[in-house]
N, C-alpha and C positions, 0 to 999 in steps of 0.2 A: 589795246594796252598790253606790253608783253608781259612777262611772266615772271616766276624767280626759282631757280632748281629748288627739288624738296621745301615746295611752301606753301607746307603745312608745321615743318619742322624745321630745328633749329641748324644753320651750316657758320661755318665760321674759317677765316684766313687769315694765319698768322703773319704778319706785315714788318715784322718785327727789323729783319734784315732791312727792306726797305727804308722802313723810319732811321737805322744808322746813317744810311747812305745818302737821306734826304737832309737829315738834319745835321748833316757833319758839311754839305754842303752849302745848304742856306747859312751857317754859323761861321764859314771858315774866312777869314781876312777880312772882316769887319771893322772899320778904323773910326776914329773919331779924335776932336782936337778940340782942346779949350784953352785959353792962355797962353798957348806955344806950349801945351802939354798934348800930347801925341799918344793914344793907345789903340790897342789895335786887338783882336782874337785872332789866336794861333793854332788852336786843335781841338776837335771834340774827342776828347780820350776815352770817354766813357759813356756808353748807352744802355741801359739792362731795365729791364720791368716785360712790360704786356703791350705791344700794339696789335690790336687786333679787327680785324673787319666781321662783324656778324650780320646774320641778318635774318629775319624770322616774320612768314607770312608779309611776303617783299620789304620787308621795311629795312633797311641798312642802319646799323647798330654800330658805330667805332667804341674801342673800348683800350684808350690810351691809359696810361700808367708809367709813365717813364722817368728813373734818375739820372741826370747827365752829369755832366761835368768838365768843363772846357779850360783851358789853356790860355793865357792873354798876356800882353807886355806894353811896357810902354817907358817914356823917358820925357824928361823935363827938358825948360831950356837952360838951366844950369850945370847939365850933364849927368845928373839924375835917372839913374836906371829904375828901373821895378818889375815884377812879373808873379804870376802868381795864379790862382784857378777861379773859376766861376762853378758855383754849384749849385744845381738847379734838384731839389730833391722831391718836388711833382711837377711832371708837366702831366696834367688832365684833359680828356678831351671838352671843350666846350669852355677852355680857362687857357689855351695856347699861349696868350697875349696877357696875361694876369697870374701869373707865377711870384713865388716865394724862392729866396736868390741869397746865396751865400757868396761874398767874396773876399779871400786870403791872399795876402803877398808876404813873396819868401824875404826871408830876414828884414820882417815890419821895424822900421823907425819911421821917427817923426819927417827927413826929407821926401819920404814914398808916400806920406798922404794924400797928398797936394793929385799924384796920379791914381790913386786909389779910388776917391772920388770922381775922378772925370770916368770911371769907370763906373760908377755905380749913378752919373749922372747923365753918362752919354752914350756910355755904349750897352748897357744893359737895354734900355731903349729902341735902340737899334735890334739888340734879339730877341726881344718880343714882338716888333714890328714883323723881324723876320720867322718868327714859327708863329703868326696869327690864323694864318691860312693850312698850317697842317693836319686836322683832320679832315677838312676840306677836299684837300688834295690827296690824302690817302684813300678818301672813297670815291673820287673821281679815277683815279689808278686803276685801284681794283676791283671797283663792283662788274666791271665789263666781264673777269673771269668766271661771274657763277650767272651772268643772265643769259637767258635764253629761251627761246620760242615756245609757244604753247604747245606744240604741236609735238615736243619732245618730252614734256613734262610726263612724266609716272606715277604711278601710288604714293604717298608718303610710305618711307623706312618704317615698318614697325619697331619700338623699341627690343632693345635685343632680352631673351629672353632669360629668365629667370626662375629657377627651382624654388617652387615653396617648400618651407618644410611645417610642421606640425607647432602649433604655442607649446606642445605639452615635452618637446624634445629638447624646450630651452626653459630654464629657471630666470627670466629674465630680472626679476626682481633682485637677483642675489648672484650673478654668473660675473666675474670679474671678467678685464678684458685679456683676452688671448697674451701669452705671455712672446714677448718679439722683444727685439734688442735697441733701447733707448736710441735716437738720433737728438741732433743740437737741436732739430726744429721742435719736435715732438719729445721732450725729455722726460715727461710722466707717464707717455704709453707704455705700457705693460709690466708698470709696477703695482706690485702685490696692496694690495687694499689695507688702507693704513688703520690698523687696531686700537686707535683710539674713538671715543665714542665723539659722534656728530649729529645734535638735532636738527632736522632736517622736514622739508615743506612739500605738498605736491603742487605742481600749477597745471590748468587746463587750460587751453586757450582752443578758439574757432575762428579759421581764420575763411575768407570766402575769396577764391580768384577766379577771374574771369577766363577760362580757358578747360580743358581737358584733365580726368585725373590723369590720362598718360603721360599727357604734358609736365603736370608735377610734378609725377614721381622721377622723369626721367632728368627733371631739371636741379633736381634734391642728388643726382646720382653720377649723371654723368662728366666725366670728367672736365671736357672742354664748356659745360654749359654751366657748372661751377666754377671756373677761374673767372667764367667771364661776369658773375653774380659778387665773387670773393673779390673781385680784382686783384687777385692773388694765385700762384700757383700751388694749387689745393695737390694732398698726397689722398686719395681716392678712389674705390674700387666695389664693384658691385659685388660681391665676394660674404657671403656670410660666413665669421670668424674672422673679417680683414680688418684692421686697423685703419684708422683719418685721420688726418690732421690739416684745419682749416686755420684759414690767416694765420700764418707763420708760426701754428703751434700752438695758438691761445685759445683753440677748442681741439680735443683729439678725444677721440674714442673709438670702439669698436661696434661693427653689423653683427646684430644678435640673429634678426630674420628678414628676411627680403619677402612679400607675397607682391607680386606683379601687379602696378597700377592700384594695389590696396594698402598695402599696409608698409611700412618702416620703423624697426623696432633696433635702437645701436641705445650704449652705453653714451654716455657725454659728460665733458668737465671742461671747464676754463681752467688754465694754466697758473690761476690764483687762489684756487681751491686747495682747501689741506692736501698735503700730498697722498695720491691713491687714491682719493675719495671721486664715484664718477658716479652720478646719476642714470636715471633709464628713460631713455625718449623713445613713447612711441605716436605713429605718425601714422594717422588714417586718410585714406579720401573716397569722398561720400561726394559720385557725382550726379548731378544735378541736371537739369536741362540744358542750360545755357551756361554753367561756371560748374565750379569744383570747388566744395566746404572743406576742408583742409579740418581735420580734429589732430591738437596736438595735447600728450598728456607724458608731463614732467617730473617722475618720481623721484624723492633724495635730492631735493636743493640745498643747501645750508642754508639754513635763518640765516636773515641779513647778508643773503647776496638774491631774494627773490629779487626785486625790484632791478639790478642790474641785469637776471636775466632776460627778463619779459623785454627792457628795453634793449639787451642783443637781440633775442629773436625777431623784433618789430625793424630795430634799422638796423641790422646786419645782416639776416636774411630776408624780410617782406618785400621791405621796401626797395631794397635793390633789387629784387625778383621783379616785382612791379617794373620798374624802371627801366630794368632793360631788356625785357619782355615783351613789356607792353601787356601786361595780364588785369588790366582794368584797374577797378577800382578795389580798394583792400578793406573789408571789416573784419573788426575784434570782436569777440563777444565771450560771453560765459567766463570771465578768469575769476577760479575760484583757489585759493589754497586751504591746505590742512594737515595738521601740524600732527607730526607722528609721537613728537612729545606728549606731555600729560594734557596739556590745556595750551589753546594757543597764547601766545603772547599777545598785550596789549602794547599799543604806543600810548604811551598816558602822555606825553603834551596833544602831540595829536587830535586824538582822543577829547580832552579837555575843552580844548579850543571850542570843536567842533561841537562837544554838547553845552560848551558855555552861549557859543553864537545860536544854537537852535532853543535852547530852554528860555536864554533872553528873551527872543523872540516871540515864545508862547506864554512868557509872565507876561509881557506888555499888552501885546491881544487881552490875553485873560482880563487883566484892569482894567483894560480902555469899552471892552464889552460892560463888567459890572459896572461901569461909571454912568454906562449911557441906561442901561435898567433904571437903577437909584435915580436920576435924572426927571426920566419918564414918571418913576412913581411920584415924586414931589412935584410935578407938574399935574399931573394926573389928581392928587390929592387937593391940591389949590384951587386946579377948575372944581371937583365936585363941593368943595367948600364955599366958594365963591355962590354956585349955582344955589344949594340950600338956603343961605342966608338971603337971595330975590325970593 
């Protein structure tokens, strides 16, 4: 069985041109007719996202993302024109044939229905028949460009390398993030820390994956092995003092310290946080025999946005690390907070509920035990009454 370049590490082929040229062709002059209504696709005008081919320890990973948008016309037999776009705003991979579809016709009246629908009846139909087989065929294309014999294979690439520096050279608890000049994606990076007061939570999480801490770190880092985690084109840089910004902007922050294969220490906010306000993420890995324990500790959350954190870092980064990795199986464990406020807060329904359903529970115990005592003893008292008077 042959082999796969660098596999032990992660390589990746951007396919992107391809998928234009693929699916402009399966999509283009596609017709259909119901009624003596006649429509047909006239152009795929627009292809942008992510097709990507990876592949990590042989295993071929596609990693589609694509919004299109096509072009179509059609006519009645009353002489009835119409035309208008088809807009497809994911095609995913493993969903080619099961898309969500937008379709608009120029200067909508009520005579352009009637074709509007045979559109969304017949020919839509038709282009999910025709891109059912596209990831398919894109790893049948290209996996031939990165296989090759054992007998060529080499070392895995060590990660590239990186300068520690000292904890004691960074204030991490309190170091704003490097001051850079706003962009549309990232519009909070490197604004001045906002001077109103914000009570605030620590989380800890443990997370366990099945692979290498190199593996981790290098997949937390580098650039092509996070677009392909994000399915998004992540701003990223192994760079201590460089600024992020993941998924279009709704996490950014800044690399406080890099230590190679151990540790990662950056600021971080979601894009819905008071403004200025960034927390301090730092990220350990403690490896293991067979896997890599991932310790993650989340300084300066806002009360009442933990809960939507834990659930980013779980399916925003675990789980698609998982996924398309292939990094085993994922445990949680240890999430504790605490509150830098005076006392933490209570959820009192919550709260209630929960001591209402547990204390129920151990009144009725409680009663059902005394009933069976009292019981025993008037039974008990009968027989030896009974017995006395023989």
């Amino acid at each position: 069985m042959s082999n796969w370049k660098n596999v032990n590490n992660w390589t990746s082929k951007n396919c992107l041109n391809w998928a234009k040229e693929y699916l402009k062709e399966q999509s283009s002059n596609l017709t259909a007719e119901d009624n003596g209504i006649n429509v047909q696709t006239d152009d795929l005008t627009e292809c942008s996202g992510d097709a990507e081919l990876n592949q990590r320890k042989g295993k071929l990973i596609p990693i589609i993302d694509l919004m299109l948008e096509l072009t179509w016309s059609g006519n009645a037999p009353d002489g009835t024109e119409a035309n208008g776009t088809i807009k497809i705003p994911e095609l995913e991979a493993g969903s080619e044939d099961d898309f969500e579809f937008e379709i608009t016709v120029e200067d909508e009246v009520d005579s352009k229905k009637p074709i509007k629908e045979v559109v969304r009846t017949h020919l839509i139909p038709l282009l999910k028949e025709q891109f059912k087989n596209f990831g398919k065929d894109m790893v049948e294309t290209h996996s031939k460009d990165v296989k090759i014999e054992s007998s060529q294979l080499g070392p895995a690439t060590p990660p590239r390398a990186v300068t520690p520096i000292e904890p004691a050279q960074i204030n991490a608890a309190s170091t704003p993030p490097r001051s850079v000049t706003p962009t549309a994606s990232s519009p909070d990076v490197g604004k001045p820390t906002s001077q109103k007061i914000i009570n605030t939570t620590n989380i800890s999480e443990v997370i366990e994956l099945q692979t290498s801490a190199d593996q981790v770190y290098e997949t937390l880092l580098d650039p092509g092995r996070v677009a392909a985690w994000t399915r998004s084109r992540p701003d990223i840089f192994r760079h201590i003092g460089s600024v992020f910004s993941l998924f279009d902007g709704n996490v950014t922050g800044t690399i406080l310290e890099l230590v190679q294969n151990e540790k990662i220490v950056q600021t971080w906010r979601l894009r819905s946080w008071p403004e200025g306000h960034f927390s301090t993420v730092t990220i350990k890995f403690e490896q293991a025999s067979d896997y890599t324990r991932v310790h993650i500790t989340q300084e300066g959350v806002p009360i009442g946005e933990v809960d939507a954190v834990r659930n980013n870092w779980q399916s925003y980064y675990w789980n698609p690390i998982k996924s398309v990795f292939g990094y085993g199986s994922i445990s949680s464990s240890s999430v504790k907070s605490k509150n830098k406020s005076s006392k933490p807060r209570k959820n009192k329904r919550g709260s209630g509920e929960k001591n209402r359903d547990s204390s129920g529970g151990g009144v009725g115990s409680s009663v059902f035990a005394v009933a069976i005592v009292l019981t025993a003893i008037v039974l008990g008292t009968v027989f030896l009454s009974r017995s006395s008077t023989t």
